[in-house]
Residue, then its C-alpha position, 0 to 999 in steps of 0.5 A: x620546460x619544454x622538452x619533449x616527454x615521451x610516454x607509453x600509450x597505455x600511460x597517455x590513454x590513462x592520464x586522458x582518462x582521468x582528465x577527461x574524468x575530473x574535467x566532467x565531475x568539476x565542470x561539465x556535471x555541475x552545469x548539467x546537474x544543475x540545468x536539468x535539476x531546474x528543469x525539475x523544479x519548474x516541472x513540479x511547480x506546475x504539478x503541484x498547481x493540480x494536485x490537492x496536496x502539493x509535493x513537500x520539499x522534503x520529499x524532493x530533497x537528494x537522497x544523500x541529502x535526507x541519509x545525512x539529515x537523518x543520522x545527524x538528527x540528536x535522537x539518533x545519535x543518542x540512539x547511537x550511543x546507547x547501542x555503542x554502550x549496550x553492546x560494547x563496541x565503539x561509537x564509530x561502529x555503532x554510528x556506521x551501521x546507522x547509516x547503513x540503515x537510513x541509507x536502507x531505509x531513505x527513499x530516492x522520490x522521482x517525479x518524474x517516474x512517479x507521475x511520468x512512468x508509475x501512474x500509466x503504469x498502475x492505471x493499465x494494470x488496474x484497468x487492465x486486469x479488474x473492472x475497478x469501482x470507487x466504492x464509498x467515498x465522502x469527497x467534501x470530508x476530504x477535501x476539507x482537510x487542512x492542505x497543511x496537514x500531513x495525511x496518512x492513508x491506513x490501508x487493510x492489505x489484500x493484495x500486492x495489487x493495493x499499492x498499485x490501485x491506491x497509487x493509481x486512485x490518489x494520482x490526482x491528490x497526492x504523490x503517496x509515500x509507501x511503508x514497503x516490506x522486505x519482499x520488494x528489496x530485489x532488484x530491479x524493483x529495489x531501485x523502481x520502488x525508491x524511484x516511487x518515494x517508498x521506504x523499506x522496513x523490516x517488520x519483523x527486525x528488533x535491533x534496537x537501533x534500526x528501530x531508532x532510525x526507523x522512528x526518525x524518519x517516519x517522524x522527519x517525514x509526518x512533521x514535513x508533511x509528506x502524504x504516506x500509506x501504510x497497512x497497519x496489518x503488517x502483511x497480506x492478510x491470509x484469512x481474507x479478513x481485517x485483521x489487527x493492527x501492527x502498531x509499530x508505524x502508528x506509535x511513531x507518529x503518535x509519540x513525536x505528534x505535538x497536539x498543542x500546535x504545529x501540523x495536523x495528522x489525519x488518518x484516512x482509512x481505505x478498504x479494499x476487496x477484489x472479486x479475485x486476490x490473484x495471491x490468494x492459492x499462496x496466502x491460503x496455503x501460508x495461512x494453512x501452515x501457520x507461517x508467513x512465508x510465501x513460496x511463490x516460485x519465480x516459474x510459476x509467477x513468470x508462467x501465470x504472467x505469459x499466460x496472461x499476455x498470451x491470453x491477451x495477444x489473442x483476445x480470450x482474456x477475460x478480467x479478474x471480476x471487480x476490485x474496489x476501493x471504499x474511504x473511510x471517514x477521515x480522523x484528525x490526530x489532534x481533534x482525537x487527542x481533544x475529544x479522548x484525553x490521554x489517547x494511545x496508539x492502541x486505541x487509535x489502532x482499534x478506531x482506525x481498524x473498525x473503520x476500515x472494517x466498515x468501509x470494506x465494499x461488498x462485491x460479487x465474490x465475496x457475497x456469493x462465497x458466504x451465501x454458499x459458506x454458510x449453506x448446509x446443503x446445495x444451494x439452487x440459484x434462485x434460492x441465492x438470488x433471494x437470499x443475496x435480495x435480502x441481505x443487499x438491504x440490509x448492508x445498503x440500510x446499514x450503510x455498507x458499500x455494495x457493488x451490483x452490477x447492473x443493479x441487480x442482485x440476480x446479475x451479481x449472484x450470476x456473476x460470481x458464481x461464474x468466477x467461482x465456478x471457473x476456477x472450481x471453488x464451487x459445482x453446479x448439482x440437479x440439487x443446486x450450487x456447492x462447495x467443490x470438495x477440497x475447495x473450503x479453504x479458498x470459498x472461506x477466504x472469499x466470504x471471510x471478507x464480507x462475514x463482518x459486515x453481513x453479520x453486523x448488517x442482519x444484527x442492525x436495528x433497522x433505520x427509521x423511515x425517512 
């Protein structure tokens, strides 16, 4: 027993390696797992003490934790069995590739990146690249929803800039769980955007199964009460306008909602418009195909991205113009299912869509390009600030959100014929303001936004006096 052994270095090196590995993973990492994970239990308790809708639990659990509660739930493990025998394999392989999928899917919320990294993040890039305005907003409707009720945030989508502007906007309510598209499964942004609670889906992937797991855990999260975002569109709209809904999301919530007792589901609608979508080249040259694939080629955004903070560095950068954000009236699920009897998702779709079409705030922009869209002829700009005059009337009389810097019509028509102008959308004539030729398509995108509400606003009856 004690005789001395000799040994090669490499031999030695490597039994203190795996020592050294096994006295970290059974002793040293516990501890410090657990002392850093109390750390962050204490941290939250103190954010929750501010937020209006403190973080579930469920939102905090480990992420392997949520993959294994999620595939050992029954209704995927029935799903697991029925694909084994649809498709002839065996139910060990069938219940892999579902947890494949869930570990695609499951997020891995941090708080601390959310509150500490995220939010900074979003609130500078709003800040810095828009001038952003809260449009309508009824903040004693909201707040009065039931703190116990899982509220889900259903968004129109112009832009990548949503999430950041929702995310920065809701920072004091909420930490939002967003519904993220295959686009953003790149890294390193893969890893940020589970860090930020997020879940991937593949909006256009049928297999039954992934679909299966999919639906769980929307539902798992719905009944915790985790607040979610989700645009039911299915993708950045390539017209400019509010398109119809994508159900997929809101039929899973819908068909596990249990109206007679439990959590509550309310819907909040949210619109958004920017006087400049800063994809629009790319989404008006998709929707130009017919097919929804971008090809924005990682040069061009790398050299958009230096121009900016060479701009900036040098103190010519000028802000893309306003974005703003309106909230609709809220929709509880349960007081829809009593007021509708035997409603379904697709009218739930239709009630959402047109309230989100009615909270759209009209800005500078999009104002401007529908005037000048709908002209035949050149246009002089005090014949657009007369007509722009009467049309704030009649969207504010129908109670449409408009943006007006200074509050003025005159400085809004100013302002965005300049941001057209800049960009060569639209010439300036002895005759007055036009479309640039080859330019129909992007004027079209901007005045696509608003035609909705100009429309119904000249059709409204007008309101009584008083």
């Amino acid at each position: 027993m004690t005789a001395t052994v000799t040994l090669p270095v490499w031999l030695f090196v490597l039994i203190l390696a795996f020592a050294a590995a096994s006295f970290l993973s059974h002793f040293l990492m516990p501890s410090v797992r657990w002392f850093f994970r109390r750390r962050m239990e204490r941290a939250v308790a103190e954010l929750n003490k501010r937020l209006e809708r403190p973080i579930q639990p469920f939102k905090l659990m480990r992420r392997q934790d949520m993959i294994v509660r999620l595939i050992y739930d029954p209704h995927v493990m029935e799903a697991v069995v029925e694909y084994a025998e649809e498709n002839g394999v065996p139910q060990s392989v069938a219940f892999q590739q579902a947890r494949a999928y869930a570990r695609e899917i499951v997020p891995a919320f941090s708080a601390a990146t959310y509150f500490g990294f995220a939010i900074r993040l979003a609130r500078g890039l709003s800040r810095g690249l828009y001038k952003v305005r809260l449009g309508q907003y009824d903040e004693a409707a909201i707040a009065a929803i039931d703190r116990k009720a899982s509220v889900v945030f259903v968004m129109n989508h112009r832009s990548n800039m949503d999430y950041v502007l929702v995310t920065w906007l809701a920072a004091e309510r909420s930490a939002l769980s967003y519904a993220v598209g295959e686009w953003a499964r790149i890294w390193p942004l893969q890893s940020l955007i589970r860090a930020m609670g997020a879940y991937f889906i593949r909006r256009r992937y049928l297999n039954p199964l992934y679909r299966r797991v999919l639906a769980r855990y929307v539902q798992m999260a719905t009944r915790e009460g985790v607040t979610q975002a989700i645009f039911p569109e299915g993708g950045l709209s390539l017209d400019g306008r509010v398109g119809p809904a994508r159900k997929g999301l809101l039929h899973y919530i819908v068909s596990d909602f249990d109206p007679r007792g439990g959590r509550d589901v309310v819907f909040i609608p949210v619109a958004l418009n920017y006087d400049r979508v800063l994809e629009d080249r790319v989404l008006i040259e998709a929707g130009r195909r017919g097919e929804r694939r971008f090809r924005a080629r990682l040069p061009v955004i790398a050299g958009f991205v230096l121009r900016i903070l060479w701009q900036r560095l040098r103190g010519r950068f000028k802000r893309f113009g306003y974005a703003a954000v309106s909230f609709g009236a809220p929709l509880s699920l349960a007081q829809a299912m009593k007021d509708e009897a035997g409603l379904t998702t697709d009218r739930l779709a239709e009630v959402l869509m047109a309230r989100i079409r009615g909270a759209v705030p009209v800005l500078p922009v999009p104002l401007v390009a529908a005037l000048i869209r709908d002209a035949n002829a050149p246009v002089p700009e005090d014949t657009l600030v007369a007509q722009a005059t009467e049309a704030v009337e009649r969207l504010q009389a129908a109670g449409v959100h408009v943006h007006l810097p200074g509050n003025a019509p005159s400085r809004a028509v100013s302002e965005g014929l300049a941001a057209l102008s800049v960009r060569g959308i639209v010439l300036h004539t002895a005759a007055g303001w036009l479309t640039a030729a080859g330019e129909e398509a992007a004027l079209s995108y901007y005045a696509a936004s608003v035609e909705h509400a100009l429309r119904d606003a000249a059709t409204a009856k007008p309101l009584p006096p008083g």
